[in-house]
C-alpha positions as CSV (number, residue, x, y, z in Angstrom):
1,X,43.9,0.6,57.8
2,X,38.4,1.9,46.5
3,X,38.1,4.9,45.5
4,X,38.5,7.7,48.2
5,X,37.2,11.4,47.3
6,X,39.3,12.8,50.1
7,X,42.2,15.4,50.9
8,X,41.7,17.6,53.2
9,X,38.9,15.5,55.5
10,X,36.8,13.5,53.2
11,X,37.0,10.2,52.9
12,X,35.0,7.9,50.5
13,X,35.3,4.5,50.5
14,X,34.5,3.1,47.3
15,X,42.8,1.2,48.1
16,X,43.5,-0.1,49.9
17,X,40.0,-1.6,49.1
18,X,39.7,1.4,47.2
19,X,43.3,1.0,48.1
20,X,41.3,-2.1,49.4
21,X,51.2,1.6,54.6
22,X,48.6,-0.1,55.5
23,X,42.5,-7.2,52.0
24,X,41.0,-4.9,50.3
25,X,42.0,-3.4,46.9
26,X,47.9,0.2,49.3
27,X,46.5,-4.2,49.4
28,X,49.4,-6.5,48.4
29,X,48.2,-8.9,45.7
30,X,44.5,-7.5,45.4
31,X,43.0,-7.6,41.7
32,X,43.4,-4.4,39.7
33,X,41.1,-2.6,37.2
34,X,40.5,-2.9,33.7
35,X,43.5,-2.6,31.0
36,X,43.5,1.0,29.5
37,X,42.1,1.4,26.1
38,X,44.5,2.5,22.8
39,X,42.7,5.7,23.4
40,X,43.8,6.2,26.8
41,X,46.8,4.2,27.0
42,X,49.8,5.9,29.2
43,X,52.5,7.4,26.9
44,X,55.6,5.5,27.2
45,X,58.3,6.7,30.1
46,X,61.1,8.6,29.4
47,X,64.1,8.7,31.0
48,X,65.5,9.8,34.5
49,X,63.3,9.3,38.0
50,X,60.9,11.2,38.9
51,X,60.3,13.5,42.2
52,X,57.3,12.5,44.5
53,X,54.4,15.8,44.3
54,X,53.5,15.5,48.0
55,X,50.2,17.7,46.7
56,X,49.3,15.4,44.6
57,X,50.1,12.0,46.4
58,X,47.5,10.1,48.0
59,X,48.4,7.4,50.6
60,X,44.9,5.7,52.1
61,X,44.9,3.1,54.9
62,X,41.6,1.2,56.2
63,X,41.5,-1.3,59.0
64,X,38.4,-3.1,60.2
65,X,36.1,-1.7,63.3
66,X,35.1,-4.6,66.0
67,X,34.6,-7.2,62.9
68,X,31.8,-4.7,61.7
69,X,32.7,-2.1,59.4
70,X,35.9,-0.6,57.9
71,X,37.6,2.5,58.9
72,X,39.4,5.0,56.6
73,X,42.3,7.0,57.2
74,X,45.1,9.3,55.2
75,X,48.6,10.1,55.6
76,X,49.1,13.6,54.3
77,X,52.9,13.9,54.0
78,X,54.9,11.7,51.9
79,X,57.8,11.9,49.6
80,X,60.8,9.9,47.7
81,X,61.2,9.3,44.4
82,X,60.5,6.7,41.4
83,X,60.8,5.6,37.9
84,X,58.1,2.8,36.7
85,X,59.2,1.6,33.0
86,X,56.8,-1.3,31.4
87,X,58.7,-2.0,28.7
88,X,61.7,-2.7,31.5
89,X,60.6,-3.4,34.4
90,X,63.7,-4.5,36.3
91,X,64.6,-1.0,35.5
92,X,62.3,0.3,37.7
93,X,62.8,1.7,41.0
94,X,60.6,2.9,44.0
95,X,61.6,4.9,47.0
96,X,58.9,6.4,49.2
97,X,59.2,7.9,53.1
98,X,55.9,8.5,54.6
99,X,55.6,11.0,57.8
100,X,54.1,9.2,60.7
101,X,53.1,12.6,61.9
102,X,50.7,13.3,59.6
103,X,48.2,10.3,59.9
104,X,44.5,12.0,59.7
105,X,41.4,10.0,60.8
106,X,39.6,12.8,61.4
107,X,39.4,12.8,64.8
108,X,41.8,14.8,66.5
109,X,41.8,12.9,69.6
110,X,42.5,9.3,67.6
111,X,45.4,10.9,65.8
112,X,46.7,11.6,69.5
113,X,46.2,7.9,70.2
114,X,47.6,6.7,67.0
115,X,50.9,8.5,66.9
116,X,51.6,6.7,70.3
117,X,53.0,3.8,71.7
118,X,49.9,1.9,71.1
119,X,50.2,2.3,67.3
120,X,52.8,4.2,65.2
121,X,55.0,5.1,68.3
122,X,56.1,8.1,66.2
123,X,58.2,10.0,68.5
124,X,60.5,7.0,68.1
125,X,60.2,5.8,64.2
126,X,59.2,9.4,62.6
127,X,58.7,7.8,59.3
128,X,57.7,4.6,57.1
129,X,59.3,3.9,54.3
130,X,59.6,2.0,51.3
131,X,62.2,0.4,48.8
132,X,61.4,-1.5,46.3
133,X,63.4,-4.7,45.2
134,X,61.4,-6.3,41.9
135,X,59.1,-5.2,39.4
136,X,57.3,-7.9,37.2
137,X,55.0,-7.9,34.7
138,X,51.5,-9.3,36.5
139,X,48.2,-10.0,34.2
140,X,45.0,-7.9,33.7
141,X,47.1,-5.6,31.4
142,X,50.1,-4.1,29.9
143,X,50.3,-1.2,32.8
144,X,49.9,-3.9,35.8
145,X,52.6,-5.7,37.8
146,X,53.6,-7.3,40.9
147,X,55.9,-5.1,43.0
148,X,57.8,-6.9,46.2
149,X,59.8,-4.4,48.3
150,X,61.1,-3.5,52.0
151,X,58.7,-1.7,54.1
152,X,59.6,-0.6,57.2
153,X,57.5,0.7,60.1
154,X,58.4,1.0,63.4
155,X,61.6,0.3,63.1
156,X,60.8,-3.1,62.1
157,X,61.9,-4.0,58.0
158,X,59.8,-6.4,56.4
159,X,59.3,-7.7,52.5
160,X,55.6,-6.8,50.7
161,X,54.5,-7.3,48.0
162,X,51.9,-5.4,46.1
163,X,49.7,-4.9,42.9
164,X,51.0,-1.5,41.0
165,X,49.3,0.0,37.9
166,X,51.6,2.3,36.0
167,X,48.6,4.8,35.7
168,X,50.0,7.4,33.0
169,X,53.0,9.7,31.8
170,X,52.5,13.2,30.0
171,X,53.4,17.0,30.2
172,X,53.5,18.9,33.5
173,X,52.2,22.5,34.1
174,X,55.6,23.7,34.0
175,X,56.9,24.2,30.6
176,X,59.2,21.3,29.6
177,X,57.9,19.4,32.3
178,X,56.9,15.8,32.8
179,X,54.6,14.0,35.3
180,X,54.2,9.6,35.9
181,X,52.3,8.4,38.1
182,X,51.0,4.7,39.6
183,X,48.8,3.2,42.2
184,X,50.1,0.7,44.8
185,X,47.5,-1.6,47.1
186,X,49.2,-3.4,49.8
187,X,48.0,-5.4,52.8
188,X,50.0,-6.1,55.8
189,X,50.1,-7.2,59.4
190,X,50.4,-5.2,62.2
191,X,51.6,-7.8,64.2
192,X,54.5,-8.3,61.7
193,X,55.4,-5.0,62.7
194,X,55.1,-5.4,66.7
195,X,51.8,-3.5,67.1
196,X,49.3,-6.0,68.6
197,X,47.2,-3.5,70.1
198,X,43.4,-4.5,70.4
199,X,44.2,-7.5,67.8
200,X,41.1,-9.9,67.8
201,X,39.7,-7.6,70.4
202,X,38.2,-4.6,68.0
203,X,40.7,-3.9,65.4
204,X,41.9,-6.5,62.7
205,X,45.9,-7.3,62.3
206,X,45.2,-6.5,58.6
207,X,45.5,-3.2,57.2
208,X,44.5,-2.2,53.8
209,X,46.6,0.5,52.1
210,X,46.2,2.5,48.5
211,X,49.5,4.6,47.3
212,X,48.6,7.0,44.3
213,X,51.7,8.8,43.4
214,X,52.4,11.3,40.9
215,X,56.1,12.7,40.6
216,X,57.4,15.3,38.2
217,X,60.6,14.3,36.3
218,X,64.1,15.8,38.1
């Protein structure tokens, strides 16, 4: 469908283009931010993948409104499992399954509309996923690459690619714990997916997505 101060029903946009599943900024081959510091630098990954924290995962889609202004969206239920490692990044793996179900545009009555035939269809394909297939370093930074992979959306399997910024590794809550996280902007085409719904006619074929995962080590 940035920066996005939203998880319940706020949304700010600001990955889409903030993020700017789905340019702007989830957008595949957007520019990223600014290298961290020494001071701030993420800690180097350890071993093992990590679990997805649905709690803490944010998955932001925008699409544009009648060639006028963008709209803003969330999923609110995703899960999988990864491992980002800059010092190896062919080592690196990425396995996410979104919930169609849980798409939340604040409207109650779009959600209806959007979980149908029209858009997501999501009696029929439940869930999105994505599995990624190369990790490579990209420039702007030492935490920034270029991450191609398989997404699939109603029921239709597609390569993306996508910027990724390996946004940080440290101690968990949970004694002995450990937390990583990255951020993900993709765009894509509906109609690469078979949804040409209102195309050219009030919503745009592009959509802008922002993935911010954090995952706790298994």
């Amino acid at each position: 469908m940035g920066i996005f101060a939203r998880r319940g029903r706020l949304l700010s946009a600001g990955l889409v283009a903030g993020a700017g599943l789905l340019a702007g900024g989830l957008m595949v081959g957007s520019g990223a931010g600014t290298p961290a510091t020494a001071q701030n630098a993420p800690a180097a990954p350890s071993a093992g993948a990590f679990t997805v924290d649905p709690v803490h995962t944010s998955v932001v889609f925008r699409v544009k409104h009648m060639n006028v202004a963008y709209f803003w969206g969330t999923f609110d239920k995703a899960a999988g499992s990864f491992l980002i490692d800059p010092a190896n990044p062919d080592k690196s793996t990425i396995d996410l399954t979104i919930q169609a179900g849980s798409v939340d545009s604040n409207n109650p009555d779009r959600d209806k509309h959007l979980l149908g035939p029209d858009f997501f269809s999501a009696k029929e394909f439940p869930t999105i996923t994505f599995k990624s297939t190369k990790l490579t370093k990209a420039s702007g930074g030492e935490n920034f690459f270029d991450l191609a992979g398989d997404l699939t959306f109603r029921g239709v399997t597609k390569p993306v690619t996508a910027r990724l910024e390996f946004t940080g590794q440290g101690p968990g809550r949970e004694p002995g714990s450990t937390l990583q996280g990255f951020e993900a902007r993709f765009t894509i085409k509906r109609t690469d997916f078979g949804n040409t719904y209102l195309v050219g006619k009030g919503l745009s074929d592009e959509i802008d997505l922002v993935v911010a995962v954090e995952g706790v080590r298994k």
